[in-house]
LOTI-650935 format. One record per residue: residue in three letters; x, y, z of N, C-alpha, C in turn. Coordinates in pm, 1 decimal. Example, Ala and Ser with C-alpha at 12.3 -4.5 7.8 and 13.67 -1.06 7.14 Angstrom:
<sites>
(site "Ala", (1319.0, -569.0, 780.0), (1230.0, -450.0, 780.0), (1320.0, -330.0, 780.0))
(site "Ser", (1285.0, -225.0, 708.0), (1367.0, -106.0, 714.0), (1290.0, 3.0, 787.0))
</sites>
This chain:
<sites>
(site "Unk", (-1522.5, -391.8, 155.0), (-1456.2, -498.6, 226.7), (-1486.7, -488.6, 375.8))
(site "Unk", (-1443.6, -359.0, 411.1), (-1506.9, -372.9, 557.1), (-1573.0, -184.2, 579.2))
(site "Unk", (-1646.9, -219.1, 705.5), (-1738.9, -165.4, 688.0), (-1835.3, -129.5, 826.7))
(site "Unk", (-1854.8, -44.4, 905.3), (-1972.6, -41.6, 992.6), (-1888.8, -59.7, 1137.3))
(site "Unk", (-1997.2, -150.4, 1224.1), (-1939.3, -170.9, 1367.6), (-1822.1, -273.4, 1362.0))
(site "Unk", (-1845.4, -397.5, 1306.0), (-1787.5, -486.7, 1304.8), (-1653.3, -471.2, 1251.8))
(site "Unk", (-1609.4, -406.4, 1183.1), (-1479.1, -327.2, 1129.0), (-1437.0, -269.3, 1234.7))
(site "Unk", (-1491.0, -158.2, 1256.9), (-1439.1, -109.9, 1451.6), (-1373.8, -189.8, 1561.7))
(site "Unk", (-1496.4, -281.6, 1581.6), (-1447.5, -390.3, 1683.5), (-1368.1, -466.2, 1620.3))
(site "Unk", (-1331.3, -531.4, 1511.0), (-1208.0, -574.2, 1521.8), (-1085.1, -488.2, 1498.2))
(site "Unk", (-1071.0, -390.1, 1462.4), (-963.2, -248.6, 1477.8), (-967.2, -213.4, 1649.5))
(site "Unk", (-1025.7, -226.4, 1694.7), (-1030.7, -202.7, 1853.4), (-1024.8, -377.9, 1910.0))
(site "Unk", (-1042.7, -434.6, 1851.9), (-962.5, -602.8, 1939.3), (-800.3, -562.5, 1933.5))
(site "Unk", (-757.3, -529.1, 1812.6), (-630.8, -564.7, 1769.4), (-543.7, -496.3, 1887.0))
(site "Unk", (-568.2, -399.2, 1929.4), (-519.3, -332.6, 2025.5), (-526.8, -368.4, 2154.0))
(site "Unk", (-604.7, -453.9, 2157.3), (-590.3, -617.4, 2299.4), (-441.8, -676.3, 2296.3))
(site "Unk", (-402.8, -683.9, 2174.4), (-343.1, -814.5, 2157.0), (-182.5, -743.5, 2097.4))
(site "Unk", (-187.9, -605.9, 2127.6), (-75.4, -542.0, 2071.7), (-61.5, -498.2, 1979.0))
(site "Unk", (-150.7, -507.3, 1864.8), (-128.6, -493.9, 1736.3), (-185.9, -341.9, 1674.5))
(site "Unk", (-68.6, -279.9, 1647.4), (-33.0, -137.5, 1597.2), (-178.1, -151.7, 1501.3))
(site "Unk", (-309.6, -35.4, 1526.8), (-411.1, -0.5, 1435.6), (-388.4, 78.4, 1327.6))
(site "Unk", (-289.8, 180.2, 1342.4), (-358.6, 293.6, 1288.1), (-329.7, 264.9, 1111.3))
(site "Unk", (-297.0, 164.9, 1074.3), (-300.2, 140.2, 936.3), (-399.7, 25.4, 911.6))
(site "Unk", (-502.9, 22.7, 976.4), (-644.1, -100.4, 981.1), (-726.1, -66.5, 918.3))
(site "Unk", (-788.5, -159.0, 857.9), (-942.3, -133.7, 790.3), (-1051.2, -195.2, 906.6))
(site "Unk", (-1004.3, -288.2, 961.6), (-1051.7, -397.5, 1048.5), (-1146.5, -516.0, 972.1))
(site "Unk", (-1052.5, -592.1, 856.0), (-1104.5, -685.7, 822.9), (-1035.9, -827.4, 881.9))
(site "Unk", (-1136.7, -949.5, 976.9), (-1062.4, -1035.3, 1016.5), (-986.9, -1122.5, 912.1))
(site "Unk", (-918.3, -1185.0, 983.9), (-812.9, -1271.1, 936.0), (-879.8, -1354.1, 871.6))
(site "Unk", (-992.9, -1415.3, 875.6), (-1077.5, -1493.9, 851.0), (-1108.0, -1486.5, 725.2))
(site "Unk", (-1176.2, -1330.2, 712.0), (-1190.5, -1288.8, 617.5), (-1119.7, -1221.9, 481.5))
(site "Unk", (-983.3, -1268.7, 545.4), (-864.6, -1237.5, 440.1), (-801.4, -1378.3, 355.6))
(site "Unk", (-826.2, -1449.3, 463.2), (-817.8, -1610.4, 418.3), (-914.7, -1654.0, 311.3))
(site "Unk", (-1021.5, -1590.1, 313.8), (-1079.3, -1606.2, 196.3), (-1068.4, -1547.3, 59.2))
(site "Unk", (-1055.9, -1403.9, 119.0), (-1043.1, -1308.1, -15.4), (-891.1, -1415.6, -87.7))
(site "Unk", (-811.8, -1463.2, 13.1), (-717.9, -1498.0, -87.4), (-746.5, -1605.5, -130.0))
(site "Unk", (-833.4, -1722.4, -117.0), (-862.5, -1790.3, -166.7), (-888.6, -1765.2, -289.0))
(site "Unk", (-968.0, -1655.1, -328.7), (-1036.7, -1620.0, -408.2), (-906.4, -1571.2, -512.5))
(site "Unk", (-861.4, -1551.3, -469.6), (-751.6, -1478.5, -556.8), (-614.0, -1588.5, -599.9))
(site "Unk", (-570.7, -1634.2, -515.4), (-497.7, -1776.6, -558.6), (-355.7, -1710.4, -522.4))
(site "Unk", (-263.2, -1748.2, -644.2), (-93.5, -1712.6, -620.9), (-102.5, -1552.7, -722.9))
(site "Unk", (-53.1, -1461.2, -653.0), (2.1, -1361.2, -740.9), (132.8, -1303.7, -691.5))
(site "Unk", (212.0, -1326.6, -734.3), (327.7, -1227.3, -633.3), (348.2, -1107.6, -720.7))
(site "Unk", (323.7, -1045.2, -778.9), (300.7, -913.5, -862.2), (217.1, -883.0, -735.9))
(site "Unk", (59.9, -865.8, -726.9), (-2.1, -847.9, -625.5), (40.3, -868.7, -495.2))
(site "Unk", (82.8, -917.7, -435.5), (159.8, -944.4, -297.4), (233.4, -803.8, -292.1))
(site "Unk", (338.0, -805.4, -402.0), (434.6, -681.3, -394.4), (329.3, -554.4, -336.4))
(site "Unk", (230.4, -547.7, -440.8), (151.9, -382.5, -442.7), (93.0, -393.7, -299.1))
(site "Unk", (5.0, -485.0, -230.3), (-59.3, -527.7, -167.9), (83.6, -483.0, -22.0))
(site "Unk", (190.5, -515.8, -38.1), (260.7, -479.1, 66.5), (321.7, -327.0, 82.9))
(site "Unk", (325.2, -318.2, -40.9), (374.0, -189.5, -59.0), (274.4, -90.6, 11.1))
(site "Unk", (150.9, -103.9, 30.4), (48.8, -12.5, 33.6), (99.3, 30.3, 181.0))
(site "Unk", (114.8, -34.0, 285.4), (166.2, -50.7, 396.9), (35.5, -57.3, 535.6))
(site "Unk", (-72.3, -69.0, 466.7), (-202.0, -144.8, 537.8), (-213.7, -265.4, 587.0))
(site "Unk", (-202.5, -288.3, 712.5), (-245.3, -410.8, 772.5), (-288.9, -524.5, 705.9))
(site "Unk", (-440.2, -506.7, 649.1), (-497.7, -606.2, 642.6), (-398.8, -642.9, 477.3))
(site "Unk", (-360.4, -528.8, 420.1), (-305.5, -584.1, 258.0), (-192.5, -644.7, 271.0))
(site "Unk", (-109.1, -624.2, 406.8), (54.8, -691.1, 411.0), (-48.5, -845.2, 484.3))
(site "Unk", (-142.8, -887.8, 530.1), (-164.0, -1001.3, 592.6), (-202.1, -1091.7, 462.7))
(site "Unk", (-237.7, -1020.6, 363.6), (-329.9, -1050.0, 252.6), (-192.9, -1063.1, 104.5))
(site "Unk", (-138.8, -997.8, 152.4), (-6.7, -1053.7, 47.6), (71.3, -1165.5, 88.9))
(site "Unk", (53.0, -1164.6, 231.6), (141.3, -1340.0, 303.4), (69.4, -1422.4, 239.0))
(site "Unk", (-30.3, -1419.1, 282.7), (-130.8, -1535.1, 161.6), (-103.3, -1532.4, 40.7))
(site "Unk", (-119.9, -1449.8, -38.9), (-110.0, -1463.4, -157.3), (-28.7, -1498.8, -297.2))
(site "Unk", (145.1, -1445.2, -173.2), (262.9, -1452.3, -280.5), (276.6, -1564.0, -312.6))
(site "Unk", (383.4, -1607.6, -406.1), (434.5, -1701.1, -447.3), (563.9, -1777.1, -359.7))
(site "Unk", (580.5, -1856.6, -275.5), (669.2, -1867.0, -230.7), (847.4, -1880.1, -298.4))
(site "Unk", (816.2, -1934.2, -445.9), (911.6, -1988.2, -517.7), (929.5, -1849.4, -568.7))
(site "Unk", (877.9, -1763.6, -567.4), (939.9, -1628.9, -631.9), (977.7, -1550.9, -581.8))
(site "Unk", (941.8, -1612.5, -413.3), (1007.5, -1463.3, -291.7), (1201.7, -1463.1, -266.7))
(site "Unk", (1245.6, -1407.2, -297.8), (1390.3, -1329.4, -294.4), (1474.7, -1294.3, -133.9))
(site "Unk", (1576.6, -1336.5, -93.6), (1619.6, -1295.4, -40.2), (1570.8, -1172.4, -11.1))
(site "Unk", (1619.3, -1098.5, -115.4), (1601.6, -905.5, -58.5), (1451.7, -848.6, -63.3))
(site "Unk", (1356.9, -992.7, -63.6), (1232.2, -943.5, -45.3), (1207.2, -950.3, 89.2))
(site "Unk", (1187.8, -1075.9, 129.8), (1251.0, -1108.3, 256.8), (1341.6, -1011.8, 329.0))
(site "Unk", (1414.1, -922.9, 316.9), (1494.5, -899.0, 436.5), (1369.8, -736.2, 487.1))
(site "Unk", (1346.0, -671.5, 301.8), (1279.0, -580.5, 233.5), (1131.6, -587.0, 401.1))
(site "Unk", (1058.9, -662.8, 324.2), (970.9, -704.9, 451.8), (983.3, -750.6, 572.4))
(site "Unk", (1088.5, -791.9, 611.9), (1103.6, -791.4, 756.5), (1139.0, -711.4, 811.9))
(site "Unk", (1167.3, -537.7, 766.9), (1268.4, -456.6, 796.8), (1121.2, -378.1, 844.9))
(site "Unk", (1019.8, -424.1, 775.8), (882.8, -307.6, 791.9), (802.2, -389.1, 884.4))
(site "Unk", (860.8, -501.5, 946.9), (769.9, -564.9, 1086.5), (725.6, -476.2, 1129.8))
(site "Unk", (578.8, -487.1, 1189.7), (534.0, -379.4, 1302.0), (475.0, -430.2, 1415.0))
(site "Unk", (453.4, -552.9, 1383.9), (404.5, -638.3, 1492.2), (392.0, -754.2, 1509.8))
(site "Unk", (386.4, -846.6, 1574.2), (407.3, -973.0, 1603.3), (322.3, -1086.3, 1465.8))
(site "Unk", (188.6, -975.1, 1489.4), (57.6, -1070.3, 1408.3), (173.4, -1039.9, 1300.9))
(site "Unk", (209.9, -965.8, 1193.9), (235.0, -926.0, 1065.8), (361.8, -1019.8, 1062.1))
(site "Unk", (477.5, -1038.2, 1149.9), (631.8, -1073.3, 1146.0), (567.2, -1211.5, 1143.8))
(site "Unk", (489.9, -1278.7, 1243.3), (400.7, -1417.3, 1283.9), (324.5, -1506.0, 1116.1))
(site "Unk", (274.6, -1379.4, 1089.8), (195.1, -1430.3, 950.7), (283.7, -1493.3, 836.5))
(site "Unk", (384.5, -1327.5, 764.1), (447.3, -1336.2, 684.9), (501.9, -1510.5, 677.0))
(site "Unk", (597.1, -1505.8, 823.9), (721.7, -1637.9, 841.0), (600.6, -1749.8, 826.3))
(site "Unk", (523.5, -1775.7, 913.3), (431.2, -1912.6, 862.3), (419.8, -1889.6, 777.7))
(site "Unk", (311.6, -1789.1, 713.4), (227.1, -1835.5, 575.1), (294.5, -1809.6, 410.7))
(site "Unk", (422.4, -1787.1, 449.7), (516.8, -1720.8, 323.1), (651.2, -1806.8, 325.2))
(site "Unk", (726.0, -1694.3, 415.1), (863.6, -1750.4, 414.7), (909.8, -1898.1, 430.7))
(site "Unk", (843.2, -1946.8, 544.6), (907.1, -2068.7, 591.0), (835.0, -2189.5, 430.4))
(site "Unk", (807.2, -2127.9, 330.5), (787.3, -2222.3, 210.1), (841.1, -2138.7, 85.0))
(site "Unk", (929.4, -2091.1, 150.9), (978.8, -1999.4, 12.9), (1103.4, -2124.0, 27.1))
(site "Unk", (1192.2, -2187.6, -94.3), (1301.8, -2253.8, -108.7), (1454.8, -2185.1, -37.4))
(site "Unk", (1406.2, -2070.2, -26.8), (1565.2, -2016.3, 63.0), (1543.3, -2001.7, 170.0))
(site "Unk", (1490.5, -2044.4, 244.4), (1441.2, -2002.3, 400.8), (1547.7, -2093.4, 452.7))
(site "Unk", (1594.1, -2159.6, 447.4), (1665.2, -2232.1, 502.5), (1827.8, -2154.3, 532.9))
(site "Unk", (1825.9, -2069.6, 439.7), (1934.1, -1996.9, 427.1), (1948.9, -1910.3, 507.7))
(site "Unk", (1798.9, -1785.7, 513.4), (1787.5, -1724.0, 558.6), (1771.7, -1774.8, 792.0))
(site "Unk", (1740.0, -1864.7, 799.1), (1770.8, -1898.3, 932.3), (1894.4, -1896.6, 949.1))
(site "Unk", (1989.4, -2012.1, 882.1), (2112.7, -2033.5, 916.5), (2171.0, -1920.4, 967.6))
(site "Unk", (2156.9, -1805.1, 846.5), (2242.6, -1654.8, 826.8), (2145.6, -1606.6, 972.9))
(site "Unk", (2065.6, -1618.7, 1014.0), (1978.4, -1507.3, 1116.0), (2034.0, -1594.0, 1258.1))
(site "Unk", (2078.0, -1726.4, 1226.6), (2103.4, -1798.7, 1364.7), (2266.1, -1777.8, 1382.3))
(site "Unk", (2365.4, -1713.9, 1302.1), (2487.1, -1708.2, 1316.4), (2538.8, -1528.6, 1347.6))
(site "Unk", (2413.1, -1465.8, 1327.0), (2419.3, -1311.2, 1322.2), (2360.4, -1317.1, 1420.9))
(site "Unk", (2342.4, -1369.4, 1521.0), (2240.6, -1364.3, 1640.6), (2333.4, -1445.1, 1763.8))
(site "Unk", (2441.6, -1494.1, 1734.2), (2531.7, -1635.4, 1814.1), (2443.3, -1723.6, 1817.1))
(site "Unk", (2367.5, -1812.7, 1752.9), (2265.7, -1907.7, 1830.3), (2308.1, -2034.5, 1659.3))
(site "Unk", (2277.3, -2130.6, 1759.5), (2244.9, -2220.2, 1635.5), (2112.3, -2222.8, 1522.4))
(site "Unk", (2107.5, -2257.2, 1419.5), (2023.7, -2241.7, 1368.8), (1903.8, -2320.6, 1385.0))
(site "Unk", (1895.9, -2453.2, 1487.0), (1794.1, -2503.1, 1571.4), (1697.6, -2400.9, 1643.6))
(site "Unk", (1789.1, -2331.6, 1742.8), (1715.6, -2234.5, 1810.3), (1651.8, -2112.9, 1751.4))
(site "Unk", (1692.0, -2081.6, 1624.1), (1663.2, -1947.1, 1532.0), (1576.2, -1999.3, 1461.9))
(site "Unk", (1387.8, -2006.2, 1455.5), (1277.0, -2028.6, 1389.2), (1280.8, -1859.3, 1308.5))
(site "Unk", (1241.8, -1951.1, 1196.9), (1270.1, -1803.2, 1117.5), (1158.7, -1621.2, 1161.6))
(site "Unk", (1038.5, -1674.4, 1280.9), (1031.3, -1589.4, 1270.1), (1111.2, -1508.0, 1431.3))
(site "Unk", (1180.4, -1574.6, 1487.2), (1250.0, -1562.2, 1570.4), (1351.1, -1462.2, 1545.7))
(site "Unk", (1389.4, -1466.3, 1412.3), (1510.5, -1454.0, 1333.6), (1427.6, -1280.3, 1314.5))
(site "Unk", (1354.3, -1305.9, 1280.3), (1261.2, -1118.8, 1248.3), (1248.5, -1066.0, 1373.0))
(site "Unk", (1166.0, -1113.4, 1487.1), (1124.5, -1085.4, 1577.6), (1216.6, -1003.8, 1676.2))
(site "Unk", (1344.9, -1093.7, 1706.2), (1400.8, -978.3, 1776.0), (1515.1, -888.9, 1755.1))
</sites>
């Protein structure tokens, strides 16, 4: 998957931009967008894929899960292991905010926070 210089340099970009390496392979985003193409919906896979606790496999399980099968306590489960903006950033776009309870999960993150749930974007709600 990855491999050589180009793996390097993007494991050494990430650290431009804040983003905790030392669990990197340095495969781009780009190139994860595809692998999941390739792969479609699995949330069995998502789980293992997060569990591993590798960068590129928690960016690569946002893609991949099922939104209709993600859980509250998966959700809280994975937001508890944020490590960085890209990962908390990914998950909430490319997962949560199309999972059917997200809506819930703001409300509850915008009333545990004093804020309305206007101002609480769910990844707002992780973030700080």
């Amino acid at each position: 998957m990855a491999e050589g210089k180009g793996a390097k340099k993007v494991v050494a970009g990430m650290a431009r931009y804040g983003i905790p390496s030392d669990n990197a392979v340095g495969v781009s985003v780009g190139e994860l967008k595809k692998y999941a193409k390739m792969i479609r919906v699995d949330h069995a896979l998502a789980g293992a894929l997060w569990q591993s606790g590798v960068y590129e496999a928690r960016m690569l399980a946002a893609f991949v899960d099922e939104p209709d099968e993600v859980t509250a306590k998966q959700m809280d489960r994975w937001a508890s292991d944020f490590d960085s903006w890209a990962i908390c950033d990914t998950v909430c776009f490319a997962l949560f905010d199309r999972a059917p309870l997200r809506w819930g999960k703001v409300h509850a993150c915008g009333r545990a926070r004093g804020r309305s749930s206007e101002s609480a974007p769910p990844s707002r709600c992780y973030r700080d």
